[in-house]
C-alpha positions as a printed Julia matrix, in Angstrom:
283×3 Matrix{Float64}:
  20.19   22.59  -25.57
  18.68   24.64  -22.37
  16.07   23.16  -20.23
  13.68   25.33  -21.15
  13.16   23.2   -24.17
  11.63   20.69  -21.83
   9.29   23.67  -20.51
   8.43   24.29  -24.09
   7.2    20.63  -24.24
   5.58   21.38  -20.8
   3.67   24.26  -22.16
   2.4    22.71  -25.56
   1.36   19.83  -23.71
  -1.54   22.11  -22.02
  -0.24   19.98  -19.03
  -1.75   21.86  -15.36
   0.84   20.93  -13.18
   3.18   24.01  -13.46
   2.3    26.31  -10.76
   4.25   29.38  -13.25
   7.35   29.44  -15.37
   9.25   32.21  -16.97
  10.74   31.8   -20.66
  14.28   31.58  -19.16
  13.95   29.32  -16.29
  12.91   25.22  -15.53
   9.07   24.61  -15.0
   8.04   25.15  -10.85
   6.37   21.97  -10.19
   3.16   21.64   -8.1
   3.51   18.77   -6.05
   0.43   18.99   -4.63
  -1.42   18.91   -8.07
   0.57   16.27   -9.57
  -0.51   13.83   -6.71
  -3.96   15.18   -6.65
  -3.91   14.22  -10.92
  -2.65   11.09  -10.27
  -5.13   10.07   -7.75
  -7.99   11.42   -9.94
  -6.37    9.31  -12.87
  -6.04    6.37  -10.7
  -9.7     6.67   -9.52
 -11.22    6.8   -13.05
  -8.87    3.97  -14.72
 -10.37    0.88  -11.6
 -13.66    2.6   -12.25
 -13.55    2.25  -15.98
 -11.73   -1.28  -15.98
 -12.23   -2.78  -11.84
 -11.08   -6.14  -13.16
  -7.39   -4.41  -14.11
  -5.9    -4.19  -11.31
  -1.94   -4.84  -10.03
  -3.59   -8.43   -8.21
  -4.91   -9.55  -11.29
  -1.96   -9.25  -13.45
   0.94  -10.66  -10.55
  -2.02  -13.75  -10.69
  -1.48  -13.78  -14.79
   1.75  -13.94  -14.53
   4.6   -12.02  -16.83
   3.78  -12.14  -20.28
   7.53  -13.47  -21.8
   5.78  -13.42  -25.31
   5.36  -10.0   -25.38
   8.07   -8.08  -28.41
  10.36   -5.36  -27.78
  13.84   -3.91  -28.71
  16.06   -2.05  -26.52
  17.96    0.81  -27.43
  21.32    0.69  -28.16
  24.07    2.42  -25.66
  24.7     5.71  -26.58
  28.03    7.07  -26.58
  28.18   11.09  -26.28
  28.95   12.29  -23.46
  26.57   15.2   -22.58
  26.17   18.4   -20.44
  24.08   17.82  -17.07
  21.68   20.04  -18.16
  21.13   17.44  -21.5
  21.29   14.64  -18.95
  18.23   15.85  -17.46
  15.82   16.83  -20.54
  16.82   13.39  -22.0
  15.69   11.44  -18.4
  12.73   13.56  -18.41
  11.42   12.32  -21.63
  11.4     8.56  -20.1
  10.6     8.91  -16.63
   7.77    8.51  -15.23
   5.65    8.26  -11.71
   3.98    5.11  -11.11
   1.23    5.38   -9.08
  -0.92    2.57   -7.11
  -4.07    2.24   -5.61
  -4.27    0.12   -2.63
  -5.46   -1.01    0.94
  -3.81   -0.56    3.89
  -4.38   -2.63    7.1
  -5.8     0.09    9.21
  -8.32    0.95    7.4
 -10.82    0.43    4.62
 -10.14    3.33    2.45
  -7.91    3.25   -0.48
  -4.57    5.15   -0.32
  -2.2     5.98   -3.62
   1.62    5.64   -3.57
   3.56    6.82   -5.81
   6.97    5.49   -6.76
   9.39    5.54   -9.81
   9.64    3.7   -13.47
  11.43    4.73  -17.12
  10.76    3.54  -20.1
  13.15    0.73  -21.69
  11.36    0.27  -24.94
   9.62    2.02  -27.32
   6.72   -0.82  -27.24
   5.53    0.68  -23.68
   8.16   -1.57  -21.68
   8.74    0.07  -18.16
  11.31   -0.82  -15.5
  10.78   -0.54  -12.0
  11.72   -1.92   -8.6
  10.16   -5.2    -7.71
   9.15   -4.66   -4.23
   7.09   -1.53   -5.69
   4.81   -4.27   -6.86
   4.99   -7.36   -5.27
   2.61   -6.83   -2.56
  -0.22   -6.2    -4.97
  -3.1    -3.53   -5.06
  -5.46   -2.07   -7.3
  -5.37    0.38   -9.98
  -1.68    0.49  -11.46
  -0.96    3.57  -14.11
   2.3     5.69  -15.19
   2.41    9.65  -15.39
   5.28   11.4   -17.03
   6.5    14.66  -16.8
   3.71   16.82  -18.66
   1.23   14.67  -16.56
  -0.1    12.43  -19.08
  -1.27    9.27  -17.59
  -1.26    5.38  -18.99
  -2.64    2.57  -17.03
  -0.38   -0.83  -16.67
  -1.49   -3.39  -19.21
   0.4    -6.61  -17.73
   3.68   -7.43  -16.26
   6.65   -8.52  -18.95
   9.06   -9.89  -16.4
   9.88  -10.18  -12.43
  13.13  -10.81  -10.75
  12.63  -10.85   -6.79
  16.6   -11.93   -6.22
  17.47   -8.27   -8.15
  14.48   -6.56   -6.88
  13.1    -5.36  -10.62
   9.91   -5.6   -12.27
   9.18   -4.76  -16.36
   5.63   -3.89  -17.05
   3.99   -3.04  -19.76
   1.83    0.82  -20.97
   1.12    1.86  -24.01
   2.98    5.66  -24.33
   2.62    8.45  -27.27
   5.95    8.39  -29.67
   7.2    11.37  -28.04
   8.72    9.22  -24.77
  11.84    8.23  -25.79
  13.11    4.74  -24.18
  16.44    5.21  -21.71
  19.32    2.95  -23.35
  20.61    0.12  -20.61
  24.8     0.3   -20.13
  27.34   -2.37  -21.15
  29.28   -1.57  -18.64
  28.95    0.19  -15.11
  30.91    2.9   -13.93
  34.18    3.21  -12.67
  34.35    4.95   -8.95
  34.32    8.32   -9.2
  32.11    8.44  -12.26
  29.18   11.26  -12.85
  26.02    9.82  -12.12
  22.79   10.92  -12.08
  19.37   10.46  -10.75
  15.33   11.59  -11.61
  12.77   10.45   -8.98
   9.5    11.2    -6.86
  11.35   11.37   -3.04
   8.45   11.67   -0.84
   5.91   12.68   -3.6
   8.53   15.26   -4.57
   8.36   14.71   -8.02
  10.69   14.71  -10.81
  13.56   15.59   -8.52
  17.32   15.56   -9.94
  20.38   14.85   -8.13
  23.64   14.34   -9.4
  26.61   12.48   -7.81
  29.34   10.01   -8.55
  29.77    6.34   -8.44
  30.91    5.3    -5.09
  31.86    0.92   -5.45
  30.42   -2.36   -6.25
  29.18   -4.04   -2.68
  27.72   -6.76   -1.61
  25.98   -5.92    1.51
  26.83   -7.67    5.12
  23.27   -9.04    5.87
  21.4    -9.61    2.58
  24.34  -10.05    0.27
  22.29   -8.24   -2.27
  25.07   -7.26   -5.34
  24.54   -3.26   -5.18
  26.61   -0.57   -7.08
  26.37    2.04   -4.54
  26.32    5.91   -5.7
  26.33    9.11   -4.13
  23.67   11.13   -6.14
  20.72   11.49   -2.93
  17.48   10.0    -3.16
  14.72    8.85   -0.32
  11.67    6.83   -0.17
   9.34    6.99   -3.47
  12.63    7.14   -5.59
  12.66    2.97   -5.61
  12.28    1.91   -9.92
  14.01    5.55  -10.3
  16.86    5.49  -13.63
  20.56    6.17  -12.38
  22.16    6.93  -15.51
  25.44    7.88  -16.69
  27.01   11.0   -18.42
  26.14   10.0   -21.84
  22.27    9.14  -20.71
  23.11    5.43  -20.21
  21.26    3.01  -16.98
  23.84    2.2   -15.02
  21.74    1.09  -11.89
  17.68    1.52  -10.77
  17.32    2.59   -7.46
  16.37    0.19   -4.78
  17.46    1.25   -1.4
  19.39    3.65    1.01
  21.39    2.26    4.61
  21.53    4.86    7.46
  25.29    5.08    9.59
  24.77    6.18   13.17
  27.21    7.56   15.65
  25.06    5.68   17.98
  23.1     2.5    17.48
  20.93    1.27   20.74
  19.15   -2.32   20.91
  16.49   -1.4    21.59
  16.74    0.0    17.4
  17.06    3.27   18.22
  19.74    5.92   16.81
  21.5     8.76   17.15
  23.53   11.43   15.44
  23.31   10.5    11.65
  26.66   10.23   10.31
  26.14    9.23    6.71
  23.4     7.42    3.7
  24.54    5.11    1.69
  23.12    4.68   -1.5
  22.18    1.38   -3.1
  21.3     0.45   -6.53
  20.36   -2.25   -8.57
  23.51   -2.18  -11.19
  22.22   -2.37  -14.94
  24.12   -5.73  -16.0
  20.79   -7.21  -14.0
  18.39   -5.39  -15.42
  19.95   -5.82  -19.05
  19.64   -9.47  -18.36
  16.18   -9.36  -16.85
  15.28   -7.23  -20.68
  17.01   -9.59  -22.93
  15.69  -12.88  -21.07
């Protein structure tokens, strides 16, 4: 299948954040708008419900009761093109209200989830929630929005955080690898860099690390992503999570004391590898 199913679903969807499209060619995406509909959803969901907020459920606590099945690996190996229109259908912005500490106003940032679960179970990065804030909803791709219900599980050591929405049937839960890739391995990536949203980048699997000051366990990749990608899917050729995104590591030429750099030789990649969030899931 062509992408232009996915603008198909785009266009049925009555969704407004298409700025034009042609029969033959991917939706044009409207950053601009998309943020602008996410703030406006944002705005209406801690008006409707003020007491639903991001604070209020990290002070709940994760909800381990709560039911869900993951989906089974799949095994096909697919065209990139196939790759994409399947991560489209589960990923998703997550947006969140909050207050900086320079002013009083509230400010929205926008980061990266997928759905793991049919049942509305999302995966995302833990730091993207752990300093709390306000209103706390998903978006996917034809700019429907859901507002977080409660948090399912939190792992600060593997930086990853499950919450919980309540989606249509048509989002269709990413399946978590058994195993992670060898080096050298297509991989692939669909995130919100910079409120640049639903960007995809495609790379290969670089090594397993364990990094020289944190010792954070990483499976490093070579697919590009930047700042709002952090919760993003990394998935394999066959549609699989191998990794979530967490963080990227800058190589200068020239490194001063004083912390500044030079001549930027090279990004490294870092991810969360999926055996941690397949463990967080089937706790």
């Amino acid at each position: 299948m062509r992408s232009h199913i996915l603008l198909a679903a785009l266009l049925a969807s009555g969704t407004a954040i298409l700025a034009q499209e042609t029969p033959s060619a991917d939706p044009i995406f409207d950053d601009r708008e998309i943020e602008a509909k996410l703030v406006q959803a944002l705005e209406a969901i801690q008006e409707a419900k003020p007491e639903d907020t991001l604070d209020a459920y990290l002070k709940a606590g994760a909800d381990a009761s709560f039911q869900y099945t993951l989906a089974p690996p799949a095994e096909v190996r697919l065209e990139p093109t196939a790759v994409h229109e399947r991560m489209a259908r589960a990923t998703l912005v997550l947006g969140l209200r909050y207050k900086c500490s320079h002013c009083t106003r509230w400010h929205v940032g926008p980061s990266s989830a997928f759905l793991i679960a049919s049942e509305g179970v999302i995966a995302t990065s833990y730091h993207v929630v752990e300093k709390g804030g306000g209103a706390l909803a998903a978006m996917d791709v034809a700019g429907r929005t859901w507002p977080v219900q409660g948090v399912v599980a939190l792992d600060q050591a593997s930086d990853l955080a499950l919450l919980r929405i309540a989606p249509p049937a048509d989002l269709v839960p990413l399946p978590i690898a058994t195993e992670l890739p060898r080096a050298g391995e297509d991989v692939f990536v669909l995130s919100h860099p910079a409120a640049h949203f639903f960007v995809y980048t495609r790379g290969i699997a670089s090594r397993l690390s364990r990094g020289r000051q944190d010792r954070f366990e990483a499976l490093e990749i070579t697919a590009p992503y930047a700042r709002g990608s952090s919760g993003a899917p990394v998935v394999d050729a066959r549609g699989n999570v191998v990794g979530v995104v967490k963080a990227t590591r800058s190589i200068y030429y020239e490194e001063h004391a004083g912390g500044e750099s030079e001549n930027l030789q090279m990004v490294i990649q870092m991810t969360v590898p999926a055996s941690k969030l397949r463990t967080l899931a089937l706790r």
